[in-house]
Structure formats: C-alpha cells, structure tokens
C-alpha positions as MATLAB code, in Angstrom:
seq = 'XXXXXXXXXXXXXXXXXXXXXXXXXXXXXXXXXXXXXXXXXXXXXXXXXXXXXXXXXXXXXXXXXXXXXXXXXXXXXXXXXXXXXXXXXXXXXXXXXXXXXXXXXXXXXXXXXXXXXXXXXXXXXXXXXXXXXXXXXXXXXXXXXXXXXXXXXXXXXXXXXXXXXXXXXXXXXXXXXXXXXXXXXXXXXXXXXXXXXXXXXXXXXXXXXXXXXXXXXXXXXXXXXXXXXXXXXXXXXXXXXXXXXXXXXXXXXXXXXXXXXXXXXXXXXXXXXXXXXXXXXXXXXXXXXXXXXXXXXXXXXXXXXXXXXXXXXXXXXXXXXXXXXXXXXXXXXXXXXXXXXXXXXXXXXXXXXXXXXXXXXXXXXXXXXXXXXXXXXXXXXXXXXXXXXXXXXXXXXXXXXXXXXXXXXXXXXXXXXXXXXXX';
ca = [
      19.939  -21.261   27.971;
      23.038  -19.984   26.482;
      24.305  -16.889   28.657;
      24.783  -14.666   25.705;
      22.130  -14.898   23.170;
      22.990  -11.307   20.793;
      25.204  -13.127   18.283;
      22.268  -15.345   17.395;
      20.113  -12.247   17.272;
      22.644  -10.154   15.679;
      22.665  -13.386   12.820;
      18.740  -12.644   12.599;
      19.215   -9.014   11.905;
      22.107   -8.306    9.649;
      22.604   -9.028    6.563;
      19.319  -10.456    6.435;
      16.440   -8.285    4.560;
      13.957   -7.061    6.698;
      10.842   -5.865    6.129;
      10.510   -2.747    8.902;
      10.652    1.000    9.336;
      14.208    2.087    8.801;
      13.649    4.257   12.497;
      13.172    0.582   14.081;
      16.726   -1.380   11.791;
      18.697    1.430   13.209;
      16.984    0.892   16.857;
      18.121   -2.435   17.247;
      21.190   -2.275   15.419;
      22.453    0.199   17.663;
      21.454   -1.678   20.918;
      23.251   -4.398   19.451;
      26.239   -2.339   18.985;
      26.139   -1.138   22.517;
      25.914   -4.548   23.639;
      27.868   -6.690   21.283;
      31.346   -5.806   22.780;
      30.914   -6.513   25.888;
      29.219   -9.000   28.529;
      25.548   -9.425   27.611;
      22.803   -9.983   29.939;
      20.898  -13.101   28.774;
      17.807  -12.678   27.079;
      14.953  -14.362   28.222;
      12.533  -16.617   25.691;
       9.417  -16.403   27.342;
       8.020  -19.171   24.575;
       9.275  -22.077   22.280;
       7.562  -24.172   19.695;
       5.080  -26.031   21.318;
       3.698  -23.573   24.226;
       0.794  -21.655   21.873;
      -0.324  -25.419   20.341;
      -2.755  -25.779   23.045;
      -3.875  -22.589   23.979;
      -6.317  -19.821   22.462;
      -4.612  -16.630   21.888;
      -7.278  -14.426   20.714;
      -9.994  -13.090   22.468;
     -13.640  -13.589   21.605;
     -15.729  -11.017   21.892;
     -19.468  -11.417   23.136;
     -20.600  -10.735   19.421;
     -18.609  -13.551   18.297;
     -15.595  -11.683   17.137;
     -12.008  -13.081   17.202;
      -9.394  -10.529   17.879;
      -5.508  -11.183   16.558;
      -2.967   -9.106   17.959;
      -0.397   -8.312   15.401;
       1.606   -6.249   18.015;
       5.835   -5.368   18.062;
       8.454   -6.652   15.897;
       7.518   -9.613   13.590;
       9.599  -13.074   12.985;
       9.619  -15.619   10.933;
      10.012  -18.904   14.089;
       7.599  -19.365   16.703;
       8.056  -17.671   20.469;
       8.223  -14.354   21.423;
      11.906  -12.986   22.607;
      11.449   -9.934   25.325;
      14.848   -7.904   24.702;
      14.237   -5.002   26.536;
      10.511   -5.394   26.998;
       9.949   -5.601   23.037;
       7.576   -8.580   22.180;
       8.368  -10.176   18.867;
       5.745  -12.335   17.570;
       6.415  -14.914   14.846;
       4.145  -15.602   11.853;
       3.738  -18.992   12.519;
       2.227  -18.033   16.196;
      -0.142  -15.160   13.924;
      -1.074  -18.191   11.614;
      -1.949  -20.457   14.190;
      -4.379  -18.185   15.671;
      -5.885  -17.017   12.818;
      -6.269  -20.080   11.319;
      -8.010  -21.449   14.958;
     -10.292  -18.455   14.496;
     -11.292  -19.371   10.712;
     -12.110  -22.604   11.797;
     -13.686  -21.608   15.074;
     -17.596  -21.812   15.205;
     -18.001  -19.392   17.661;
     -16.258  -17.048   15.312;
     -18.183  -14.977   12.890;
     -15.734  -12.117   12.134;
     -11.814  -11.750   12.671;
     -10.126   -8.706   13.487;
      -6.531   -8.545   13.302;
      -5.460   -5.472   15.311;
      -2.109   -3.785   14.444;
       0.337   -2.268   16.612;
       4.269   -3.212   14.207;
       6.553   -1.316   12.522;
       6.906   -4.966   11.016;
      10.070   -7.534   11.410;
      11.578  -10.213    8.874;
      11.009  -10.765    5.707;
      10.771  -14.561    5.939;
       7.769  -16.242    5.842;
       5.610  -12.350    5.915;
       4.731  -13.564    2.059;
       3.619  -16.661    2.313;
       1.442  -15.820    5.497;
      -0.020  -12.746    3.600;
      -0.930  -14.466    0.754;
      -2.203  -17.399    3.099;
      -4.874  -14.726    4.425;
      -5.263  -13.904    1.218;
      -6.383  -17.007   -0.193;
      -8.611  -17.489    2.647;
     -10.490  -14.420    1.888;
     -14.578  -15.349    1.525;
     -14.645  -18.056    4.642;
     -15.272  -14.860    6.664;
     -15.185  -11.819    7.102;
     -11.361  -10.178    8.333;
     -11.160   -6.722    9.307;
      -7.930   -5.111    9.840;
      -7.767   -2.333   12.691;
      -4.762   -0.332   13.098;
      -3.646    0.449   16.896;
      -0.987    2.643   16.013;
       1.647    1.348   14.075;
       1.591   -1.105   10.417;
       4.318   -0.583    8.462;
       6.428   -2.767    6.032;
       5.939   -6.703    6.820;
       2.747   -5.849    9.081;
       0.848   -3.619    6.523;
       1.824   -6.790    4.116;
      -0.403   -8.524    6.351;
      -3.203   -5.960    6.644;
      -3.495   -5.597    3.381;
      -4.315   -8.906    2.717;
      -7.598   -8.703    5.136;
     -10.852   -7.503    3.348;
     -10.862   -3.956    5.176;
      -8.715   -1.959    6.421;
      -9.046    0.788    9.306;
      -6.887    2.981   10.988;
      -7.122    5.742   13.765;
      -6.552    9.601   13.144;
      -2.727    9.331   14.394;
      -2.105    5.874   13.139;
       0.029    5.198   10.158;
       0.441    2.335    7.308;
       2.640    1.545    4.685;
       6.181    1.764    4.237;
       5.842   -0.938    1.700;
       9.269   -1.614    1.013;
      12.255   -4.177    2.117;
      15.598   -2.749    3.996;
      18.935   -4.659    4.477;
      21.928   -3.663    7.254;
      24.902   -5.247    6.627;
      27.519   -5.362    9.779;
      31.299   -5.026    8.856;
      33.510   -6.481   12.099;
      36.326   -6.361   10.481;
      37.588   -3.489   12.556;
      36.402   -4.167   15.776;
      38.302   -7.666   14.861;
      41.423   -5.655   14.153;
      41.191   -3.591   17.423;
      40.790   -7.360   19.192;
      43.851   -8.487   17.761;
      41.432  -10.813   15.847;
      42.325  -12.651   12.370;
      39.581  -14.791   10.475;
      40.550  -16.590    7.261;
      37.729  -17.954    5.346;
      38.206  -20.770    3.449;
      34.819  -21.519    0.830;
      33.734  -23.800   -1.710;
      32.185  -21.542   -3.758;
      32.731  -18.319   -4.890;
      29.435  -16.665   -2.963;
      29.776  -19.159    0.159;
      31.014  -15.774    2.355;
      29.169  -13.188    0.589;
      28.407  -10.676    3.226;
      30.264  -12.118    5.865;
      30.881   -9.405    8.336;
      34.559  -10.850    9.108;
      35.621   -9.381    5.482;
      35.063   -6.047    3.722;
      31.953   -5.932    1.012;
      32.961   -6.242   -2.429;
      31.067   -4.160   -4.861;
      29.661   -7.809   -6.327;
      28.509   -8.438   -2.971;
      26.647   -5.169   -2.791;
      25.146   -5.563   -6.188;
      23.972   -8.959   -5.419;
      22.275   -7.941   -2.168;
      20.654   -5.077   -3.569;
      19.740   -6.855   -6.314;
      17.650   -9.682   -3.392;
      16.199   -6.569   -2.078;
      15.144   -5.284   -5.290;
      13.401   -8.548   -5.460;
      11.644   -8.473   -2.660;
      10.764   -5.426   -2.765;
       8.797   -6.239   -6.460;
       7.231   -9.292   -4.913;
       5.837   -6.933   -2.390;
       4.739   -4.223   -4.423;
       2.765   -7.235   -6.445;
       1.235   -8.418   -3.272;
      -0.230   -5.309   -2.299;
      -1.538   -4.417   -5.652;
      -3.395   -7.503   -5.497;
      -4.958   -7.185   -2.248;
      -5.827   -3.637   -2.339;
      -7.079   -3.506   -5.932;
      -4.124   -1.271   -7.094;
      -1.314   -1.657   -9.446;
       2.025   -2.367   -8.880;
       3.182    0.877  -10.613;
       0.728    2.892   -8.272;
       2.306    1.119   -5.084;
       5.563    1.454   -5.854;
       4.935    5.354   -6.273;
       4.385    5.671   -2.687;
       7.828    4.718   -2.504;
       7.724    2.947    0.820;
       6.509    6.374    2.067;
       4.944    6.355    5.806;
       1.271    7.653    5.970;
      -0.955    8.527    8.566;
      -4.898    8.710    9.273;
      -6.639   10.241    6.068;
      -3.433   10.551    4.116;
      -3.158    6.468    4.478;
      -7.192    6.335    2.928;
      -6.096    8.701    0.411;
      -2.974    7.152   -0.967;
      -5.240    3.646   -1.112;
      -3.979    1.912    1.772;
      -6.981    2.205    4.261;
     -10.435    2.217    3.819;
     -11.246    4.620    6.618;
     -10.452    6.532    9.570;
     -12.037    5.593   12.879;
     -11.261    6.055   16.472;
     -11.666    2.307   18.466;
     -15.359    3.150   19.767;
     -16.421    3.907   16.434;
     -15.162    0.709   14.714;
     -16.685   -1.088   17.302;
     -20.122    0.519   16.202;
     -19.598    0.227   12.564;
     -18.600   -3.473   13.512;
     -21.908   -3.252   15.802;
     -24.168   -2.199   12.690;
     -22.859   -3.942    9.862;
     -23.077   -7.400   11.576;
     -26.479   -8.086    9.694;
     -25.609   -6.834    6.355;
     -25.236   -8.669    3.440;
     -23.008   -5.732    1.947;
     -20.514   -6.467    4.811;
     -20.914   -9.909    5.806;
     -21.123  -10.929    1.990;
     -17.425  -11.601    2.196;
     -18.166  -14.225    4.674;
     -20.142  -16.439    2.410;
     -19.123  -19.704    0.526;
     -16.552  -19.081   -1.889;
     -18.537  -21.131   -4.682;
     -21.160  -18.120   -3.597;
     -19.059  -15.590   -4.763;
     -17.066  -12.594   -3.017;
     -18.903   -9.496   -2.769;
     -15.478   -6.937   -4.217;
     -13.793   -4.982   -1.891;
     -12.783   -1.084   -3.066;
     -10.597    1.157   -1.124;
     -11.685    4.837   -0.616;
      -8.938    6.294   -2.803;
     -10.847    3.792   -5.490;
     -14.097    4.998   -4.894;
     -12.706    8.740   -4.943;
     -11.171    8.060   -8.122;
     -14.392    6.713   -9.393;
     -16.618    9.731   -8.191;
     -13.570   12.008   -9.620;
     -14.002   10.104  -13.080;
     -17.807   10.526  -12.972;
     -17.560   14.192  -12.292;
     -15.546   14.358  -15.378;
     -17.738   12.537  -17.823;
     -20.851   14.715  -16.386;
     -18.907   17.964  -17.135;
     -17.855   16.610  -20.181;
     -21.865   15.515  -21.405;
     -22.867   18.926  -20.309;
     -20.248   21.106  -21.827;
     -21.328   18.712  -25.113;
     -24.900   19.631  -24.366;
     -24.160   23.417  -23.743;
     -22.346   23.295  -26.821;
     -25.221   21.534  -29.307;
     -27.714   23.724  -27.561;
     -25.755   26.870  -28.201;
     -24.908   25.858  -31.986;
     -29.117   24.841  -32.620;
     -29.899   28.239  -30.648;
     -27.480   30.051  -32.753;
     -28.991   28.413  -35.917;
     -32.265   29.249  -34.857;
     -31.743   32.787  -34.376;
     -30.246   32.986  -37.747;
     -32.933   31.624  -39.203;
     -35.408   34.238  -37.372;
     -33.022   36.982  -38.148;
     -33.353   36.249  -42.012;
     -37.171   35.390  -41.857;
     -37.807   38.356  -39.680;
     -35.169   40.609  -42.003;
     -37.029   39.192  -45.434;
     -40.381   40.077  -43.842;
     -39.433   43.587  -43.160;
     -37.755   44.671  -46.515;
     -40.590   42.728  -47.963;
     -43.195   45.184  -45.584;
     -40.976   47.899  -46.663;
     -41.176   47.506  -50.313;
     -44.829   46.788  -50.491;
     -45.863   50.229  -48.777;
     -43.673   51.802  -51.049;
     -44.916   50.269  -54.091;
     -48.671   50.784  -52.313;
     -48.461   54.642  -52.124;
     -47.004   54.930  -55.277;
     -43.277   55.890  -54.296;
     -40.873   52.940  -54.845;
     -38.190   55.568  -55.064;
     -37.937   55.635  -51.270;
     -38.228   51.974  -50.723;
     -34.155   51.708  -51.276;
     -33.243   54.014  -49.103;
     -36.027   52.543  -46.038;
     -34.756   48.967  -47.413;
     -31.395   49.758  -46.217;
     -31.816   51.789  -43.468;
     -31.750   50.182  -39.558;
     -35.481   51.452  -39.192;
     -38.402   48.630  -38.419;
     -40.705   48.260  -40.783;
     -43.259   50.085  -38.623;
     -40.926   52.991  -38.449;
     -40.109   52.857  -41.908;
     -43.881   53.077  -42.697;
     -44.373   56.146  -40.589;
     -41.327   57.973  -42.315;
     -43.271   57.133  -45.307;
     -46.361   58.692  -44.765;
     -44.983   61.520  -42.767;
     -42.418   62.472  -45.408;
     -45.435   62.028  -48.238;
     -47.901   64.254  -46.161;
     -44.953   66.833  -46.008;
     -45.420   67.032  -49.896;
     -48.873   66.955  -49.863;
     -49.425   64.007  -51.490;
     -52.425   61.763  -50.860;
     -52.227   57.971  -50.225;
     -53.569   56.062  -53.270;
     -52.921   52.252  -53.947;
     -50.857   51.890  -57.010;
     -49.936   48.353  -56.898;
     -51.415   45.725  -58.216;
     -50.549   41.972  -56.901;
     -48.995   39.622  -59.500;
     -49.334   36.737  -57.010;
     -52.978   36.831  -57.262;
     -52.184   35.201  -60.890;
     -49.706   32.299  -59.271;
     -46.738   34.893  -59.516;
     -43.938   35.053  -57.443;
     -42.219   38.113  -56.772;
     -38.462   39.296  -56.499;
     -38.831   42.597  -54.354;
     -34.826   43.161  -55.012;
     -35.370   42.862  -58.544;
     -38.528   45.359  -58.430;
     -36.971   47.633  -56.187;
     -33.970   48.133  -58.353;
     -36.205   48.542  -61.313;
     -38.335   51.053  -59.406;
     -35.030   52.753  -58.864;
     -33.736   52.667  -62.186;
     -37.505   53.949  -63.308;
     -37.229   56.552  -61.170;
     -33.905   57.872  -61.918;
     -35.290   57.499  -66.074;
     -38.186   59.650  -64.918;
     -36.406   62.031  -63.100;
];
C-alpha cells in the first residue's frame, strides 16, 4: 500500500466529469487541497476486486425482498475507499448485487435504497441503462433514504418506481467538471514541468499548465455531452421528454416537489413503504412488472403524469360543458323567440278580433300597439265602450269559415283608414 494515496484520488476527481451535487465536488476538492501539500495519512482500501465475488451483499427480507444499498459517493472500479469515514461504492459492486438478486429465487422484489449525492460519471450509464433493460424480470422499487442526486438518481430512475421520504431529495440531473491548475503551487515549489506531446490534445487539461480557452471549450463541450446523454436517459425511464428534464435544470428537489416535477412517484415515510410493499405483493397491478417480458410490461406513470392527465381531463370536461351551456343557451334562446312571436301573433290576433267583434276596429291600433295583454286590452275595450253607452253586438263575420285566410295587419289598417274616411 502506497503511503500516500491523494494524487491517485486527486487523478479520479479533477478534470474528470462527475456526476454529483456541486456541495459534495467542492467537499472533496477542498479536503484534497488541505491535504495535497503536505504529508498525507494513507488511506485505507477496505476492498479490492475479488472480495464481494463470493459474498451476498444485500439483505433478504422475510417476504422475499432483496435490498441494494446505493449509499455515499459512487465509482466507476470495484472496492469501497473510506477517506474520512465516506464509503464509496463502485457500480460494478451495485451490478453484481443486483444482478445476484435478479437471478436469485428467493427474490421476488428488489429494492434499491438510496442514500448518494452520486460520484463518477463512468460506467453510471451503462449500469442505468443495464437496469433498464432488465426492467419486466421483476419488480425494482427505488426508495430514497435521504439523498439521490446526479449519477444516483440516474440509477433510480431507471427502477420501475420511485419513492422518497418527506425531507429526501432527487435530481440534480446534470454532469459537473473541476479542473485543478498547479501551476502555482509548482511555482511557489520552485517546480518546472515541460511537457513534451505527440499530439496536439495529448496535455489538454493538464494541471501542470494554464487552460487554454480551446481546452475549456472542449471540456465543456464533453460535459455538454454528457449532460444530453443524461437528460435522454431519464426521459426514457421516467416517461418524460428530454426538453421537460432538461428544464429542471439539474435543480435539487425534495419530498412532494420531487413527485411534482416527475421524478418520484410518491412520498412515504420507511414504515409506510414497507406497508404499501406489504399490500401490493399480490397484485397484478404491481407485480405485473415482474412477469415474462414476452408477457408484456404493465406501463409505469409518474404522479406528475397522472396529474397532468387529470389536469387535461378537467379541461376537456369544462370545455364539453361550456359547449353544452352554450348549445343549450342558443336552442333556449331560439325557443323563447319562437314563443315570444307565437305568443305576440296570438295576442294582436285576440286583440284585433274583439275589436272587429264589437264593432270598433278603430281602437284595435292603438290596443295592437300598446304593452297591454290581450286580456287587459279586452277589458279597456269594453270598459271604454260601456263609458259611451254602447252595447256589445257581433259585427264580424269569419272569412275562414269559407277556406280564407286572414291578414289582421292588412284589416286593421283598412279598419283604420275606414274609420278615418268615416270620420
């Protein structure tokens, strides 16, 4: 064991993209930086290669479930480093045991619990999309317990459910890159590297020479890479597209906020997962992702999904009814129209005939046009004709008896004009 192990890790850090909080980069860069000048304290590898070949990681619960710990910084080799009582676990150790418990018997469900503010970016895609492809052998729940962010939600997403508790947080779906320039603390050390290359990008980002503005555009442009590949891979898993991941852009979100922004399927404290773990074991709905894959999948939607679908169906409803409210109001509005002028035709037509009945069609005009009902009309009749003494007498005779029809306009007007002759 070599007694001073931080260049090697500083190699693994810098100028390297990682896939990790920003909060957790600066962490360990600046324990590095403490460190790095002066005699290190060896850190210890409490694993190599071979040690997790013939072991079972995971626990199995009495119900048959496997649970994968996904816990502290995340790396692409095999073995767990302790510097300063942070475990790093590797992907390949996270693949191994998941792929023990997919093939395990006594296995019916895997839950991959979460407790990483993520790690590298190498080999996070191609074990994501690894539990991706496996999806429909059985069922893989993903339970966060606090922390997955960056390269860990990368995972998580990639597992047919995902919960989180009230306080935990996901996302952060987004790739960062430090880049360490020495060449000062080289210059205070009375230190002069050369570099000789044989090719024009063999030292890019070397941190014994200052960054050229190539270099930077380069190395942004890797990051802008990755950061597309894993915008893609989460809009795959989740059901989203990349447009609506990239949004979030590589925000942190906690509890409900994390459901609401797509990225979680619900909020649950530990006992309650348990129970909805408890009750779901016998339902098709849930363990439908666990059948054959020439069975089919049973699809998985996130909560912001099935908001969004609720939200649209709200819409359309409002939209049928205001259609409906509209229709009925335009037929009731027709309707009453069509009373008004059957009811306003009967009523000059009432009008007119008691005129005509009595013997004075000089009055029907004025009754015709006035806002009186035809039953007051007919009492302003009579009153004003007992007022003059006259005496009611029928003076009308009905032309429709002989297959006539009538035009009361046209007979009151020549009433009127008769009457003004007379007069």
């Amino acid at each position: 064991m070599s007694k001073n192990l931080l260049p090697l890790l500083a190699q693994r850090v810098f100028n390297a993209p990682m896939m990790m909080r920003a909060s957790d980069l600066s962490a360990i860069a600046m324990a590095l930086h403490d460190r790095f000048h002066i005699e290190a304290s060896e850190v210890q590898a409490l694993a190599n290669t071979g040690q997790y070949q013939k072991r079972k990681a995971y626990q199995v619960t009495k119900e048959g479930w496997a649970i994968v710990p996904v816990i502290g910084g995340l790396a692409h080799r095999a073995g767990k480093i302790d510097a300063d009582c942070m475990p790093i676990t590797s992907y390949e150790l996270i693949r191994h045991d998941y792929d023990t418990a997919l093939n395990d018997p006594e296995v019916k469900l895997i839950v991959m619990e979460f407790d990483s503010g993520g790690g590298e970016a190498a080999g996070c895609f191609d074990l994501a999309r690894h539990i991706l492809s496996t999806r429909g052998k059985k069922p893989v729940i993903a339970f966060v317990n606090e922390s997955c962010y960056s390269a860990a939600y990368a995972l998580a997403c990639c597992c047919d459910q995902v919960y989180l508790t009230s306080s935990a947080g996901a996302g952060s779906i987004g790739v960062i890159c430090g880049r360490l320039d020495q060449t000062e603390y080289n210059r205070k050390m009375g230190l002069s590297i050369e570099l000789f290359v044989s090719g024009d990008y063999k030292a890019d980002f070397s941190p014994h020479k200052v960054l050229s503005d190539d270099e930077r555009q380069r190395l942004q442009a890797l990051i802008v890479q990755l950061g597309s590949e894993f915008h893609n891979l989460v809009a795959e898993a989740r059901g989203m597209t990349a447009e609506q991941v990239k949004a979030l852009k590589a925000g942190c979100f906690t509890g409900r906020v994390a459901v609401d922004n797509g990225l979680a399927d619900g909020v649950m404290s530990q006992d309650e997962f348990y129970n909805y773990l408890l009750n779901e074991q016998e339902s098709d709905m849930f363990f439908g992702k666990g059948k054959d894959k020439d069975q089919g999948t049973q699809a998985s939607y996130t909560q912001a999904q099935m908001d969004e679908a609720v939200k649209s169906a709200k819409a359309e409803a409002t939209q049928a009814l205001a259609a409906d409210a509209a229709n009925a109001t335009k037929q009731a509005v027709t309707e009453a129209v069509q009373d008004y002028q059957k009811n306003t035709e009967a009523r000059l037509k009432g009008i007119f005939d008691a005129c005509a009945t009595v013997g004075r069609p000089d009055m029907a005009g004025e009754l015709m046009l006035s806002d009186l009902s035809l039953e007051q009309a007919q009492e302003q009749l009579f009153a004003k004709m007992a007022d003059e003494g006259e005496e009611l007498q029928n003076h009308t005779t009905d032309p429709e008896a002989n297959g006539q029809s009538r035009n009361y306009l046209l007979e009151m007007c020549q009433a009127a004009a008769k009457n003004a002759v007379e007069s």
